[in-house]
MARKOL-699838 format. One record per residue (C-alpha): x, y, z. Coordinates in pm, whole numbers, padded with zeros to 5 digits, always signed. Each point is the difference from the previous one (the first is absolute). Layout:
BEGIN
XYZ...
END
This chain:
BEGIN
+00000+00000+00000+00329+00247+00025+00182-00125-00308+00037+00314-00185+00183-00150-00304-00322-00220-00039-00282+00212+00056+00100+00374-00082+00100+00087-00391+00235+00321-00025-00193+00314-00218-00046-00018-00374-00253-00286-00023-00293+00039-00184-00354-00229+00026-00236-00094-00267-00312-00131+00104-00295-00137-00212-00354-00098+00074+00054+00088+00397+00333-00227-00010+00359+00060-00029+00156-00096-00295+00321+00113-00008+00262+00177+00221+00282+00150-00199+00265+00279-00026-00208+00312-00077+00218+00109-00257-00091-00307-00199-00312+00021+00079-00051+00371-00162+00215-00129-00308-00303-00210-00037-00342+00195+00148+00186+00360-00013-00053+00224+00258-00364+00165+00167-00038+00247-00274-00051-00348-00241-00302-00092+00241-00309-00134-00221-00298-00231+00019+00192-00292+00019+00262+00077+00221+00041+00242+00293+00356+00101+00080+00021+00149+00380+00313+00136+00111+00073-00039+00367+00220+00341+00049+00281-00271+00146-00201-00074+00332+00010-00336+00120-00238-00267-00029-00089-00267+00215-00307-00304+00013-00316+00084+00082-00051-00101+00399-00208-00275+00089-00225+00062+00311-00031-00383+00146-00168+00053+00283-00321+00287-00007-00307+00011+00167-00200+00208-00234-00353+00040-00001-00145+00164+00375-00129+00287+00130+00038+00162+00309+00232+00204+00229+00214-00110+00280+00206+00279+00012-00118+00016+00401+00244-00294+00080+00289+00209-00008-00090+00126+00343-00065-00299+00109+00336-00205-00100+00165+00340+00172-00201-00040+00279+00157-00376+00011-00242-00234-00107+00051-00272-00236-00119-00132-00296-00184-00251+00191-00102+00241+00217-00194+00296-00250-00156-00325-00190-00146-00129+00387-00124+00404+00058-00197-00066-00386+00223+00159-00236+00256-00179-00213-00121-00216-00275-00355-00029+00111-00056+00348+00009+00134+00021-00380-00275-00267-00049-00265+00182+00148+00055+00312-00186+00069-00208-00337-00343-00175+00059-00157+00376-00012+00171+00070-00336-00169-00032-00363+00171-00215-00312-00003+00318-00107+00185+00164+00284+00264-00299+00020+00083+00041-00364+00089+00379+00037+00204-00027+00292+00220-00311-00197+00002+00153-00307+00140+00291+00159+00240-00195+00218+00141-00218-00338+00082+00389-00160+00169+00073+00310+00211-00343-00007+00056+00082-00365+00161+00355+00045+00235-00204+00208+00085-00206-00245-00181-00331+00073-00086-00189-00323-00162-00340+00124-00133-00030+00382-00170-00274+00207-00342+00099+00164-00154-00175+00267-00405-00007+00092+00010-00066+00444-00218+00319+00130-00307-00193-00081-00005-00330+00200-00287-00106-00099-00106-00207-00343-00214+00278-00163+00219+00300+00089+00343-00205-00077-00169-00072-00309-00080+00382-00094+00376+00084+00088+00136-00217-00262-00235+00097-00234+00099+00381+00014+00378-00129+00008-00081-00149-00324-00167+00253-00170+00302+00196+00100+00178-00231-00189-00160+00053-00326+00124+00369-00046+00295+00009-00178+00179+00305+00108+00006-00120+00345+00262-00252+00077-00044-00382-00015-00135-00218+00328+00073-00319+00077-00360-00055+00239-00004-00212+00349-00277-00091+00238+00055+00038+00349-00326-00080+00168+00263-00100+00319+00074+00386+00086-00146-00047+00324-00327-00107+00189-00350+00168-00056-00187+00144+00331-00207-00263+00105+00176-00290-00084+00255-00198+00133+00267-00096-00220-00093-00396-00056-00288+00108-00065+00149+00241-00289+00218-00237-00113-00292-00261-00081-00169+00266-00159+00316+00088-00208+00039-00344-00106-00386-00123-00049-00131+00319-00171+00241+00285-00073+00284-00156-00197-00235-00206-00212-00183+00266-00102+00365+00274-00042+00103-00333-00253-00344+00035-00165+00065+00363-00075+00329-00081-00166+00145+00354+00102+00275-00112+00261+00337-00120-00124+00143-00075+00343-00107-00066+00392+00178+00149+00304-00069+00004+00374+00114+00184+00303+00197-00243+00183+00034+00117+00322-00047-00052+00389-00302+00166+00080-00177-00013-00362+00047-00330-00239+00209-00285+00204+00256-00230-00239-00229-00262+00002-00336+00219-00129+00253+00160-00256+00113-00345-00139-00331-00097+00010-00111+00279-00242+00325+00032-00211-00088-00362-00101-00306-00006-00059+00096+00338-00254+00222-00223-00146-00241-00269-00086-00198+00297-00194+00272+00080-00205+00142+00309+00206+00295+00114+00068+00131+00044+00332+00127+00276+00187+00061+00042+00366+00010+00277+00308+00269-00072+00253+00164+00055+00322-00088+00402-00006+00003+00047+00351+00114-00340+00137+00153-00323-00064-00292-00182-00076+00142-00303-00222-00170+00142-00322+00369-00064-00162+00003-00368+00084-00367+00002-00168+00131+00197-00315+00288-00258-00045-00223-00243+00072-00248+00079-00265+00211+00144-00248-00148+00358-00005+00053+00244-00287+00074+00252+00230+00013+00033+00377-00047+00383+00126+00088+00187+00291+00231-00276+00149+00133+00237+00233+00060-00233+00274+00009-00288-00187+00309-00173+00167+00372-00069-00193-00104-00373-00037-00338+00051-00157+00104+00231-00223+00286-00232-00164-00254-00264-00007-00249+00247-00157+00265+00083-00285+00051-00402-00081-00324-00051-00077+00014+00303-00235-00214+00276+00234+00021+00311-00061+00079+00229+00300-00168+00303-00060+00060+00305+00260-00221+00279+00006+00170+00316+00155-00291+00216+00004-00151-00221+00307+00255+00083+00309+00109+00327-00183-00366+00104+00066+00004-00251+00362+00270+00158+00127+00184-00351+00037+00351-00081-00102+00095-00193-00361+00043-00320-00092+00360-00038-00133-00041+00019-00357+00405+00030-00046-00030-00382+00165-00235-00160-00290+00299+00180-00190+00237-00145+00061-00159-00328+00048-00084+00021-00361-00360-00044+00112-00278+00096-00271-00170+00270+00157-00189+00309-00136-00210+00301+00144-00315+00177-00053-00193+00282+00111-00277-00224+00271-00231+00290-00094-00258-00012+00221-00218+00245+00231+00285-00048+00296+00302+00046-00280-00153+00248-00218+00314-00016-00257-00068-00046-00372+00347+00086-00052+00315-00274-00091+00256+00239-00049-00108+00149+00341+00040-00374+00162+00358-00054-00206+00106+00330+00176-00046-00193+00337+00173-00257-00090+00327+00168-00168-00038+00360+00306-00080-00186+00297+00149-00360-00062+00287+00026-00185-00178-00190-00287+00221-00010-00377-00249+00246-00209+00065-00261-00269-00136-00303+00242-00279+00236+00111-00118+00080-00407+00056-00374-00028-00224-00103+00302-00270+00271-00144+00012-00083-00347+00149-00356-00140-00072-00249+00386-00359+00076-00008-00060-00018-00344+00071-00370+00063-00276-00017+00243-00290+00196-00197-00064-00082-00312-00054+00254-00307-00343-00073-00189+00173-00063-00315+00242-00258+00152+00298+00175-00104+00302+00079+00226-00039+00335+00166+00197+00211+00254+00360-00024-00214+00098+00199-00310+00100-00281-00245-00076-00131-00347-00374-00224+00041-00115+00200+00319-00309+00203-00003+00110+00382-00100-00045+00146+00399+00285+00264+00066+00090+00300+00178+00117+00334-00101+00199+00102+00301+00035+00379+00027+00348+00045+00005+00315-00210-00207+00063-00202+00321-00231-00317+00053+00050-00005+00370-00202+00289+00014-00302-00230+00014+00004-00016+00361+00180+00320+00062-00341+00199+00030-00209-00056+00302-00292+00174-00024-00040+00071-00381+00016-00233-00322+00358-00086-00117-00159-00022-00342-00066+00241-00274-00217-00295-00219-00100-00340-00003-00044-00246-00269-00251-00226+00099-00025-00325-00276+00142+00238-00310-00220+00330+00113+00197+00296+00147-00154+00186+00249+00128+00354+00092+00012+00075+00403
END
């Protein structure tokens, strides 16, 4: 992930891309012997000079809770006042009051706010994201979540989605959680595999919401529908979720903060992804999970944004900053974590590779606004980027 004479390409190259894929990467030079410069733009063929700014991949988001509604901006006083996450979720905030306020909101409503939040992740230059339903928890509403996440998915200036179903966010009011989990597995995953919308299946495995043995239970029975699996992890404790990840061969296990050295070895032998999300004890207040350790383990690992009404980040750039400001992260691992890892884990609708700048991948780049590409996480606070490609379409920021 820091090999610099693999990954990086000095100036001068130029990239011809056809039909929303690349084609060709060549010395520009060449390249204008052949197409000629702008000035020789015509129906067929639009030459766009880059004004010798760098380009990266477009940045995969692997890990985003999309569509809710709702403000929990109060819990800021009350993690400074001391109490845990545990704690504001017992007092009736957390996730169920997301759900509560979600409930409240219109398909109409829900599609503004994540149309408006997939602009936003595109100014930052995310090209292909993963979007979770989980702020409905029950079959109907869980149901409608997906639904708007998929029509979402149908505009094609908005980036690409990979879509997952995680009915397993937590327990409704009123129930207790065997009881949920029968209902998950008698009536709502039959009918989210009836609706055909969900690609994968994920679940909160954690002491005090879904136990290892309630999340196996569910990842399995996602499997036997054809669904990927993905899996939350260790977040605020050691709660053997790695074990379970190895166990079941995961795509991708996320948070994994406290997942334990052994676990996570095990976790990378049976091919899981590790995938940190920064946002979470950035916004906690917590300390990091050593990144620079998967590093040089050689672990595959990536990051993403864990957007969400508690981590209200849309930006990757913004997360690769954490990573390269406050943890001594290579920018080069960081773009690779944000960009190529995840890319592995979420798949572009077209099947082609995505998150990588080479000859076959889907045409999703960067325009970095300067001639320096480590500028892409050199920018807390605003977009790094003056465009975005997004599958052969450039869009001016």
């Amino acid at each position: 992930m820091s090999d610099y004479e693999a990954l990086t390409s000095p100036a001068g190259k130029g990239i011809v891309v056809e039909g929303g894929v690349i084609t060709s990467i060549e010395d520009s030079n060449e390249l204008h012997e052949h197409f000629g410069g702008p000035e020789q733009s015509n129906e067929d063929t639009t030459i766009v000079s880059v004004g010798g700014n760098a380009v990266v991949p477009g940045l995969v988001d692997g890990h985003n809770h999309l569509i809710w509604s709702g403000d929990r901006s109060n819990e800021l006083s009350m993690k400074l006042q001391g109490m845990s996450y545990q704690d504001i979720a017992a007092s009736g905030g957390g996730i169920q009051h997301t759900v509560r306020s979600t409930a409240q909101s219109s398909k109409e409503d829900l599609l503004k706010l994540g149309y408006q939040r997939m602009r936003a992740a595109l100014s930052n230059g995310t090209t292909h994201l993963e979007a979770k339903s989980g702020y409905g928890l029950t079959t109907e509403s869980e149901l409608q979540l997906l639904d708007v996440a998929h029509e979402l998915k149908g505009i094609a200036h908005l980036p690409t989605m990979e879509l997952t179903w995680l009915g397993a966010h937590d327990t409704p009011p009123g129930k207790d959680r065997s009881q949920y989990v029968e209902e998950i597995l008698s009536d709502q995953l039959p009918q989210i595999l009836n609706q055909g919308y969900a690609q994968a299946a994920d679940v909160f495995c954690e002491p005090g919401w879904f136990t290892v043995e309630e999340s196996e239970e569910i990842l399995m029975a996602s499997k036997k529908g054809g669904l990927r699996q993905r899996i939350h992890i260790d977040e605020f404790s050691d709660g053997g979720g790695g074990d379970l990840a190895a166990e079941l061969g995961v795509v991708t296990a996320d948070h994994a903060h406290y997942t334990p050295a052994g676990s996570r070895q095990r976790m990378e032998e049976a091919g899981v992804n590790t995938g940190f999300l920064p946002g979470t004890p950035y916004t906690m207040g917590e300390a990091w999970p050593s990144f620079n350790e998967a590093v040089e383990q050689n672990y595959r690992w990536s990051i993403a944004t864990d957007f969400n009404p508690n981590c209200n980040i849309l930006s990757l750039p913004f997360i690769g900053s954490l990573l390269v400001h406050r943890n001594k992260v290579d920018p080069l691992a960081a773009l690779v974590a944000a960009s190529r890892n995840p890319s592995e884990t979420t798949i572009h609708p077209d099947g082609l590779v995505h998150g990588r700048i080479q000859v076959g991948a889907a045409a999703n780049l960067n325009i970095v606004d300067g001639g320096q590409w480590q500028s892409w996480c050199n920018r807390p606070g605003t977009s790094p980027f003056k465009s975005t490609m997004l599958n052969g379409t450039l869009f001016h920021h």
